[in-house]
C-alpha positions in Angstrom: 23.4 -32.3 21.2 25.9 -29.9 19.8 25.1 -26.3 19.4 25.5 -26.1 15.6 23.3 -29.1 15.3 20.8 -28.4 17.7 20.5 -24.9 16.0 20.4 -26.6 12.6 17.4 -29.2 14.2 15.0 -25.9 15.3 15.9 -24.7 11.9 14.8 -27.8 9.9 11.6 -29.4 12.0 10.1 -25.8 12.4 10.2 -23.2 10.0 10.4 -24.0 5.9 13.7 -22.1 4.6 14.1 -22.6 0.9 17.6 -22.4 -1.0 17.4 -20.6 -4.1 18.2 -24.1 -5.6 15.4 -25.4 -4.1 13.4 -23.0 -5.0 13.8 -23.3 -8.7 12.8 -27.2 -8.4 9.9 -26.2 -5.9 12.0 -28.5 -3.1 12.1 -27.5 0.4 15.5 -28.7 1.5 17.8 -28.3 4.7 21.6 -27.1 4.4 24.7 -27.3 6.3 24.4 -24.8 9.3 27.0 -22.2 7.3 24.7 -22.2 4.6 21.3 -21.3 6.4 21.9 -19.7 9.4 25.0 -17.1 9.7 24.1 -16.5 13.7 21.9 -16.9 16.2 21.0 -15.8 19.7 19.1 -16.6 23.1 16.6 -13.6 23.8 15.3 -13.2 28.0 12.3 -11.5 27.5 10.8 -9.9 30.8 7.1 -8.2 31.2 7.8 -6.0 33.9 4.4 -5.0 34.4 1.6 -6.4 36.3 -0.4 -5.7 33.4 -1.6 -8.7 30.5 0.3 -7.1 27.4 -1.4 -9.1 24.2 0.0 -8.0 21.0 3.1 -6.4 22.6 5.9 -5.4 20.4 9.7 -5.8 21.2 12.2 -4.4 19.8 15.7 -5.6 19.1 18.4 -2.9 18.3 20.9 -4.2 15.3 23.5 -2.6 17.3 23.0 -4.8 19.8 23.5 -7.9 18.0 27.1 -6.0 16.7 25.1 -5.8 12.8 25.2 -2.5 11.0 21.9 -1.5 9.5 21.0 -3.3 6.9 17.2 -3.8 5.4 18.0 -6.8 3.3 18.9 -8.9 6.8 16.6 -12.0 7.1 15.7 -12.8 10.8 13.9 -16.0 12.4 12.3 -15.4 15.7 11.1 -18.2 17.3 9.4 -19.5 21.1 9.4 -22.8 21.9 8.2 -24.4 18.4 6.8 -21.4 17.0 7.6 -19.4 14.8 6.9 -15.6 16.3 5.8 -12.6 13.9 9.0 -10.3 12.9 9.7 -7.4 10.6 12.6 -5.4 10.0 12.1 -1.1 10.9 14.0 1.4 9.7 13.8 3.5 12.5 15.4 6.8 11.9 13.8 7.0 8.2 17.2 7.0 6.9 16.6 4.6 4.2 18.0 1.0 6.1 17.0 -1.0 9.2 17.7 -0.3 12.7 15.8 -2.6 14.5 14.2 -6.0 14.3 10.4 -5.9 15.8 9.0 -8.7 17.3 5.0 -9.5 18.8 4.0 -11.8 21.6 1.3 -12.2 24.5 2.7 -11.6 27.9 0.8 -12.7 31.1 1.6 -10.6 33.9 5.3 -10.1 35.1 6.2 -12.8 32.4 9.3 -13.8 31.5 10.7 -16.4 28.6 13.3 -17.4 26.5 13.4 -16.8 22.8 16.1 -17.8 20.1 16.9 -15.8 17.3 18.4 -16.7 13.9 20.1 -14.5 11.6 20.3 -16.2 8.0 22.5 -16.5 5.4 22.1 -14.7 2.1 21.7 -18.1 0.4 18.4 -18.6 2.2 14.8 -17.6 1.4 11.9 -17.4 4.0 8.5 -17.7 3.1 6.2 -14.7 3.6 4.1 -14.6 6.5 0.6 -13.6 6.6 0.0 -10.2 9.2 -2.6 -9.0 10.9 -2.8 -5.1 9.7 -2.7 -3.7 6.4 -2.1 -0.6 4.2 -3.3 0.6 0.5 -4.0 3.3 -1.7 -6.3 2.2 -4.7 -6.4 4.4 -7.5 -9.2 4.2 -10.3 -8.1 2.7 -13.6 -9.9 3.0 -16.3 -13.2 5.3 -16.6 -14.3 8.5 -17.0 -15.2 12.2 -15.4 -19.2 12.8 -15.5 -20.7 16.1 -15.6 -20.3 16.4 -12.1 -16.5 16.1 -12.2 -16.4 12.4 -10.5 -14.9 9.5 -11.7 -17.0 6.5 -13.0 -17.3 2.9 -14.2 -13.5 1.5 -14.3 -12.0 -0.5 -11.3 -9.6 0.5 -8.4 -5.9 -1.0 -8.2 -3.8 -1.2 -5.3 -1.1 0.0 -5.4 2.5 0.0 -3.9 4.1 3.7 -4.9 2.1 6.5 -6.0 2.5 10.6 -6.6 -0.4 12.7 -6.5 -1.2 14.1 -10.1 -0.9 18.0 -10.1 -4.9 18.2 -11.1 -5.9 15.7 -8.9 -9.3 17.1 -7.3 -10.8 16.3 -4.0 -14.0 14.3 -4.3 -13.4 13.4 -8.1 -13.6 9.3 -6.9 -9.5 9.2 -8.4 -8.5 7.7 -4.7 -10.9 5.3 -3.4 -12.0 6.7 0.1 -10.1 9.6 -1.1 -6.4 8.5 -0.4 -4.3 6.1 2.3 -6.1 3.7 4.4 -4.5 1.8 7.3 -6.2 -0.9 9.2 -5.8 -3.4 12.3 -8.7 -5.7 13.0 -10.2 -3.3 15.3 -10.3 -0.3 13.9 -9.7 1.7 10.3 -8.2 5.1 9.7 -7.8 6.7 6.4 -5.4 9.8 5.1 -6.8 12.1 2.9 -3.7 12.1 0.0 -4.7 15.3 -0.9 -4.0 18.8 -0.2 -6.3 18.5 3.1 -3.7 15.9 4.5 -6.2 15.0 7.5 -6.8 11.9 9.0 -10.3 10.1 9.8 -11.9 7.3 11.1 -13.2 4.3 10.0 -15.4 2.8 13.0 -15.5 -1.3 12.8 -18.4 -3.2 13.8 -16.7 -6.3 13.7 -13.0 -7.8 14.0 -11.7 -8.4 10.7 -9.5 -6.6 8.2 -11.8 -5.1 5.8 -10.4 -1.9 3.9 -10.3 -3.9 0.5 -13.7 -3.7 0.2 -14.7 -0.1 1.5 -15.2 2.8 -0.9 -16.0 0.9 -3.9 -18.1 2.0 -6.4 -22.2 2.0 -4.6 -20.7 1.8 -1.3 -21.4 4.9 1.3 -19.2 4.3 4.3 -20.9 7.5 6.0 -24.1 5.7 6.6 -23.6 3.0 8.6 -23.0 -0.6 7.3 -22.9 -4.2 8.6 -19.1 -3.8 8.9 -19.1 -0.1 10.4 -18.9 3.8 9.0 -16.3 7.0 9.0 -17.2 8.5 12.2 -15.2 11.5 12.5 -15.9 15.4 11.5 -12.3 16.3 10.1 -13.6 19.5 8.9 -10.5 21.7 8.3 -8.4 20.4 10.9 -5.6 18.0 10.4 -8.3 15.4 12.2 -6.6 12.9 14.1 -3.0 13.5 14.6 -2.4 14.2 11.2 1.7 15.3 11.1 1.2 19.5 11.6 3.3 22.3 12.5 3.1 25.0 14.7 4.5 28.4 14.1 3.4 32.1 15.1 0.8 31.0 17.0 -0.7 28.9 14.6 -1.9 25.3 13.6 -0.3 24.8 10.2 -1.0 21.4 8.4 0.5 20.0 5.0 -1.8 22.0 3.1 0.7 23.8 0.7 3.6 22.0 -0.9 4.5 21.2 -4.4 4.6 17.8 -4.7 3.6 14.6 -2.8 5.1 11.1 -3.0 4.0 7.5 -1.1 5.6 4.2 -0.8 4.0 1.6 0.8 4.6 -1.6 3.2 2.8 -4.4 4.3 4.6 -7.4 6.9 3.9 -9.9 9.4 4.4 -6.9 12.4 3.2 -3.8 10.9 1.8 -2.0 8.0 2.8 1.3 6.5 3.0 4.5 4.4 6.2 6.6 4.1 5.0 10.3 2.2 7.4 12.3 1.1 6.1 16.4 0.4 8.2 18.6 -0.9 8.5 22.5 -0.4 6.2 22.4 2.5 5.2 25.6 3.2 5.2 26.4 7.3 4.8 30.1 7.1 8.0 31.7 5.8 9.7 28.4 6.3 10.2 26.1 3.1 10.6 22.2 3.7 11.4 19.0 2.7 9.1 16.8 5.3 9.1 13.0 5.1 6.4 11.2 7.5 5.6 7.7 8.3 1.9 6.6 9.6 2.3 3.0 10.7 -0.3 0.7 12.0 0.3 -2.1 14.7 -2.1 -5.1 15.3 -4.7 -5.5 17.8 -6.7 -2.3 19.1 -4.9 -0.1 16.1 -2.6 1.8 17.6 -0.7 4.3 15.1 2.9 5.4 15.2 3.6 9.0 13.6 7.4 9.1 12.7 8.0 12.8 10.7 11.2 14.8 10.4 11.2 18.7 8.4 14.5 19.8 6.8 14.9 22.4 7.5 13.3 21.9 10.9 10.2 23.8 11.6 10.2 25.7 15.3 7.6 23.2 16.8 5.1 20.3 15.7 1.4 20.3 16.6 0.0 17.1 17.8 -3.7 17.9 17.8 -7.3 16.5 17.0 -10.2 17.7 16.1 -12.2 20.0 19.1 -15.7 18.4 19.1 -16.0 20.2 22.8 -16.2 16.8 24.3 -14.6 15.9 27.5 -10.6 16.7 27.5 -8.3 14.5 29.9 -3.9 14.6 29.6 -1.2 13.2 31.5 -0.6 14.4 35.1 2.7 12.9 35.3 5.1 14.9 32.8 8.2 13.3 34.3 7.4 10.1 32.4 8.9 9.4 29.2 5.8 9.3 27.5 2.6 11.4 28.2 -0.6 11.6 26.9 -4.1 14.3 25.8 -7.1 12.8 25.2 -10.9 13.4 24.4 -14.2 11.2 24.8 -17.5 11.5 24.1 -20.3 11.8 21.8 -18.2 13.0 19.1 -19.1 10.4 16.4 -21.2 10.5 13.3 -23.0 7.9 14.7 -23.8 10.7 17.4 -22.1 8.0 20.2 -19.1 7.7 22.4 -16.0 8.3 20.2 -12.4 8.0 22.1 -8.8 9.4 20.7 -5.8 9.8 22.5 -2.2 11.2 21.0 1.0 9.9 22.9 4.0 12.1 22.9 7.6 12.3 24.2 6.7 14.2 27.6 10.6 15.8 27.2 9.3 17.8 24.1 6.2 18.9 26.0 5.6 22.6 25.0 2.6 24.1 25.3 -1.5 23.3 25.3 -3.0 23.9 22.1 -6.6 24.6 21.5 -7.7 26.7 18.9 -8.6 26.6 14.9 -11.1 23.8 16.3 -8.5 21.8 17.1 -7.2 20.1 20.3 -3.7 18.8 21.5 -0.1 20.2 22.2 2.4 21.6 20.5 5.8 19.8 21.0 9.6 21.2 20.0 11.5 20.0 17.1 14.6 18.6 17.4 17.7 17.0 14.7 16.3 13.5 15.0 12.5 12.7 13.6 9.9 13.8 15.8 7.9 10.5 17.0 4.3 10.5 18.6 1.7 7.5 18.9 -2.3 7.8 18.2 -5.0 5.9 18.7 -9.4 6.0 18.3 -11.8 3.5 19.9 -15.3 4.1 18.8 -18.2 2.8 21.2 -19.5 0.2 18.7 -16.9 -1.6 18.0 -16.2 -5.1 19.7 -15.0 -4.1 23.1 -15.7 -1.1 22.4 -15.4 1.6 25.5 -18.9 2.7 26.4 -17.7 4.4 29.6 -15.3 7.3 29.8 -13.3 5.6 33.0 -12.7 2.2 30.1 -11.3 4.2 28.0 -9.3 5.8 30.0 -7.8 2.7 31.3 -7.1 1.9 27.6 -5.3 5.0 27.0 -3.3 4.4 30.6 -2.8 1.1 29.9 -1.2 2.0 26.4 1.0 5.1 28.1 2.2 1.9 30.4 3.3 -0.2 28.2 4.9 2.7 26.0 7.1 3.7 29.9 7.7 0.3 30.3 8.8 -1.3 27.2 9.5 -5.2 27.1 12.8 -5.7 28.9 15.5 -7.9 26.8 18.9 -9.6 27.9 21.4 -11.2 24.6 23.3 -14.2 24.3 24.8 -15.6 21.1 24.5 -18.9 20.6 26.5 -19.1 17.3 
């Protein structure tokens, strides 16, 4: 079969592409290959680990395929006669995509062959359903009682929001008080306020759930059939919320003037992009732009931040419950890891977290203003550093410190060893 037509075939039998012509009729309709699919590629995709990666991302440079970036690019990834998860990421937070990411199960030392279409303007995919997801619901509606709380009304996701000058922590304005990000397995939320902490939602089951926490006669601190919070932030920045450090001291985005959030859900990831201006690091005044993004499976969270003007160092820290510490011993690796486990949950049970770093940036251990972690140097580029919490009630939960230390080696592996790729166009 030719390569055009073959191409064309895949296309047709097992994905549903929709021409804007078609669309307006409601017919799904094959084109001429020029008019569907601009080019595509064979993908080698190799696990080089002995390690089962489920849920593994891959990640495609758009330099790589020869493409400038470009977010309004409209990929088709598939394997065999499947259609595999993909979403564009704009990497560098420069406003368009860099990469095209990509998740898949790998068995052990696995290694397959994708193809990859790149389609033509004229053509229209379908969304496709993922398995994380991202809001901020705000209160519509209602009114403050005497006790300065917001009542009766209804919440509204939404997609964009900036935090009202008067906005007052515990008023009920945000339900569960600002951002939440979720995977199956586990829940965080970010406190869109001028704390600017992150906590923990434990989940007692394996389904995404945030829609319905924090609603009107709901108490997520006691526990509930679907879980609880079950982290003390107190002052800290909690979990690996974006900090700086500077004269010897833990400084999070507690002072700044104003603070704006976009938000994105897809088939790969979910996330929020928060812009705070005149973010006050000691004597230093900022513009700071972060992204907290959520992949699927056990939750893990990427932290991509960048400070103009720079700050002299970031602090990637947690919360000190005086638990048991453990960190990479290997800090010639690209990517290291500190860690803390124990009974550091508002459940009073086993409560893991782990922050992931570039070991090249490596400073300094931090441990102080009851917080733990390290501080790491700034550079010109965006400053990028992973998370991740597994409470001891959750399904598959680690009950063990030596589990969930395999979780968090396992997770510094796959971050060392990231899914090894080889390109060849086919058209």
């Amino acid at each position: 079969m030719p390569a055009k037509i073959h191409v064309l075939f895949l296309i047709s039998m097992f994905f549903i592409i929709k021409h804007p012509a078609a669309i307006a009729s409601n017919q799904t309709d094959t084109f001429n290959i020029k008019d569907t699919v601009r080019h595509s590629w064979q993908l080698n995709v190799v696990n080089t680990l002995g390690l089962v990666r489920k849920q593994q991302l891959i990640r495609i440079n758009l330099h790589d395929l020869n493409i400038e970036p470009d977010s309004t690019l409209q990929f088709v990834a598939m394997k065999d006669q499947n259609v595999i998860p993909s979403q564009l990421s704009d990497d560098d937070l420069d406003g368009h995509a860099d990469s095209l990411l990509l998740v898949l199960d790998f068995s052990a030392e696995q290694h397959f062959n994708l193809v990859l279409h790149l389609l033509s303007n004229k053509t229209v995919l379908q969304n496709q359903a993922g398995s994380t997801y991202t809001e901020i619901a705000v209160r519509i509606g209602g009114s403050l009682n005497n006790k300065g709380r917001y009542q009766q009304g209804h919440y509204l996701q939404l997609n964009s929001f900036t935090l009202p000058n008067d906005h007052e922590v515990g008023n009920r304005f945000f339900k569960y008080e600002g951002i939440g990000f979720e995977s199956e397995q586990i829940a965080y939320r970010f406190y869109f306020d001028h704390r600017s902490a992150i906590d923990i939602f434990g989940k007692r089951q394996n389904r995404l759930m945030l829609r319905n926490i924090g609603l009107d006669g709901d108490n997520y601190h006691h526990k509930n059939s679907w879980g609880m919070d079950v982290l003390k932030v107190a002052s800290t920045p909690g979990l690996a919320a974006v900090a700086a450090f500077n004269n010897n001291k833990i400084i999070g985005i507690n002072e700044f003037s104003k603070a704006e959030l976009n938000l994105n859900n897809g088939p790969v990831f979910s996330e929020a992009i928060l812009h705070h201006i005149d973010w006050q690091v000691a004597d230093i005044n900022t513009q700071l732009t972060s992204r907290y993004r959520i992949y699927p499976g056990p939750g893990l969270m990427q932290v991509t931040a960048l400070a103009t003007p720079k700050i002299p160092q970031w602090a990637l820290v947690q919360v000190d419950h005086q638990v048991t510490r453990f960190s990479s011993k290997d800090r010639q690796a690209n990517w290291c890891y500190s860690a803390t486990w124990g009974k550091q949950s508002l459940a009073d049970d086993n409560l893991g977290m782990a922050i992931f770093y570039p070991c090249i940036l490596y400073s300094k251990i931090l441990q102080q203003q009851d917080s733990y972690g390290v501080a790491v140097n700034d550079t010109q580029k965006p400053i990028q550093y992973y998370f991740i919490a597994n409470w001891q009630q959750q399904p598959m939960g680690a009950d063990k410190i030596f589990i969930f230390e395999q979780i968090v080696q396992n997770i510094t592996a796959r971050l060392n060893h990231p899914i090894e790729l080889k390109l060849r166009q086919l058209y």
